[in-house]
C-alpha positions as CSV (number, residue, x, y, z in Angstrom):
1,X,17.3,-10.2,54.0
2,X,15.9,-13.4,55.4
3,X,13.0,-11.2,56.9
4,X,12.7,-9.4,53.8
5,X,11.8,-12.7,51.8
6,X,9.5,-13.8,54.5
7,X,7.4,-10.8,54.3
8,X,7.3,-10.9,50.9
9,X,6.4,-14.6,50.9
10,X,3.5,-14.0,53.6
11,X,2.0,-11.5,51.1
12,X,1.9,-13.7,49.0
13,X,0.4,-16.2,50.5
14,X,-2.2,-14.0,51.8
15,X,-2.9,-12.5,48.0
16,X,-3.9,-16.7,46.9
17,X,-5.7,-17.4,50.0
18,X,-7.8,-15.1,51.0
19,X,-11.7,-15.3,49.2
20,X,-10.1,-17.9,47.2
21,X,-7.0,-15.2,45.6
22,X,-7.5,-12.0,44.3
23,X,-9.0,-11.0,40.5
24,X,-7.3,-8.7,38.5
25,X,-9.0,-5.4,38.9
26,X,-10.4,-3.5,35.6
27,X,-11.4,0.3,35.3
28,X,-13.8,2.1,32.3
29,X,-14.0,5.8,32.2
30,X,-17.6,7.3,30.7
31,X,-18.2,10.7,29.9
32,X,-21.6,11.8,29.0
33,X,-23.2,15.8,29.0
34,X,-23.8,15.6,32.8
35,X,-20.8,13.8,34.0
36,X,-17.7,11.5,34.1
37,X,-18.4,7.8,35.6
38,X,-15.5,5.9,36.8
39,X,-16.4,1.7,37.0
40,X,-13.8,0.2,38.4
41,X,-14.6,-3.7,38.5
42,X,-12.7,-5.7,41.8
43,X,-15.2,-8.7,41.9
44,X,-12.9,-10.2,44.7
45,X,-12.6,-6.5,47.2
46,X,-15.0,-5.0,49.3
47,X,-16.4,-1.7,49.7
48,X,-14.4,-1.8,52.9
49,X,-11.3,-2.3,50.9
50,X,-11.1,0.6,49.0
51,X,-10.1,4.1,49.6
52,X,-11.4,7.6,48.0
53,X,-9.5,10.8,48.5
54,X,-9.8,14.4,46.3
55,X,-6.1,15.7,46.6
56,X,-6.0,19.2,44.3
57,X,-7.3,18.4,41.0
58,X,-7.0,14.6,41.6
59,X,-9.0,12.0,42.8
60,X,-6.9,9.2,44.3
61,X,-8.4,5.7,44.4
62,X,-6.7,2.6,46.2
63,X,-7.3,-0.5,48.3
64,X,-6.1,-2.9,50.7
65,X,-6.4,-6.4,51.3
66,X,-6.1,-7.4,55.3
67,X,-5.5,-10.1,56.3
68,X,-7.2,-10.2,59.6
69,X,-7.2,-14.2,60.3
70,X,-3.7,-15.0,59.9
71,X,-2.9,-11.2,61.9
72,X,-4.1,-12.4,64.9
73,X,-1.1,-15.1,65.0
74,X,1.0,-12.5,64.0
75,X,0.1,-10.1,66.4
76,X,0.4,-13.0,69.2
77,X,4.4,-13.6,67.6
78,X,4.5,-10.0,67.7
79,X,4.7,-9.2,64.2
80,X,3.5,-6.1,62.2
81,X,0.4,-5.8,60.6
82,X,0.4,-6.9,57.0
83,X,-1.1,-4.5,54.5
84,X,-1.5,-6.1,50.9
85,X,-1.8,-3.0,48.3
86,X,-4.1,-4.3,45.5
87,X,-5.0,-1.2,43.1
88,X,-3.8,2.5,43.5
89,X,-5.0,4.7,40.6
90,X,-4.8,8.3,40.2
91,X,-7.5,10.2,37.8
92,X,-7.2,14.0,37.3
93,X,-10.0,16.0,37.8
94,X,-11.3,18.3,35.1
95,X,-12.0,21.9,36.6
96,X,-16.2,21.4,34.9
97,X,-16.2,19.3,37.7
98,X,-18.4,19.8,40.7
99,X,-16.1,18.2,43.5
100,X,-18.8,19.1,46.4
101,X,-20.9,16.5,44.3
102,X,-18.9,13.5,43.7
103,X,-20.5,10.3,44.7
104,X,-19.2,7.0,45.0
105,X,-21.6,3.8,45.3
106,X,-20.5,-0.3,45.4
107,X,-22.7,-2.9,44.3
108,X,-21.4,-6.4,44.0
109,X,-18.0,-6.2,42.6
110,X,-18.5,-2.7,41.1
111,X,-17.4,0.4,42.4
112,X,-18.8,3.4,40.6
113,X,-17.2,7.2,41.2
114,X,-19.7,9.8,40.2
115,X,-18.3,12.9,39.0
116,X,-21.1,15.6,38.1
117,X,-20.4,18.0,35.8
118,X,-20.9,22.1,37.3
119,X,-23.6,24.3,36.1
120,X,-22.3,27.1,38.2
121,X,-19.6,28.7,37.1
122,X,-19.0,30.1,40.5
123,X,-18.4,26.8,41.2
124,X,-15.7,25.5,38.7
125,X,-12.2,25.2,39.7
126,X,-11.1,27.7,36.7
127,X,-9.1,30.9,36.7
128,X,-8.6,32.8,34.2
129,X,-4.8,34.3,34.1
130,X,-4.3,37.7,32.6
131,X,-1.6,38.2,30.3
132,X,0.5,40.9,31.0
133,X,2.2,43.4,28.3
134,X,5.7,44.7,28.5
């Protein structure tokens, strides 16, 4: 237990001292004719930080804070490497969607997933199910 509590203490530490503590993170979904836009605003992460992943029809979208200065006395005690979730979100992923074309770009603070709409129906992730008479 004592372990336990120090862990959970050291992550919190980390989470108020690192880039002077973490901002809350805020997300904003657009939709327009040509595509879906996810903003999600994490003024104190990097681009490094986050993590973008198409699993089946969703799009999984999560970072972590490191702590590399204060792992490097860990590491020299021995200890494992600290990994300080900060966002996981998952979106679902409408089948108009082109997933070859999804784009994600990060300017200050702001990381913006591009999700195009398909013109090709070839290319949409729909199947149509035939109903079957008894």
């Amino acid at each position: 237990m004592k372990n336990v509590l120090r862990d959970f203490v050291h992550q919190i530490d980390t989470m108020n001292t690192i880039s002077g503590g973490v901002a809350a993170t805020a997300v904003n979904i657009d939709k327009n004719t040509d595509n879906i836009t996810i903003r999600i605003n994490a003024p104190s992460m990097s681009s490094e930080s986050f993590n973008i992943y198409l699993q089946g029809n969703q799009l999984v979208v999560y970072s972590v804070l490191n702590d590399d200065s204060v792992l490097e006395n860990e590491y020299a005690r021995g200890a494992a490497r600290h990994m300080v979730p900060v966002f996981n979100k998952v979106f679902e992923i409408p089948p108009i969607v082109d997933r070859d074309e999804i784009d994600a770009v990060y300017e200050e603070g702001l990381l913006k997933v591009i999700m195009p709409f398909s013109s090709d129906p070839s290319k949409m992730d729909i199947k149509k199910i035939q109903i079957r008479h008894y």
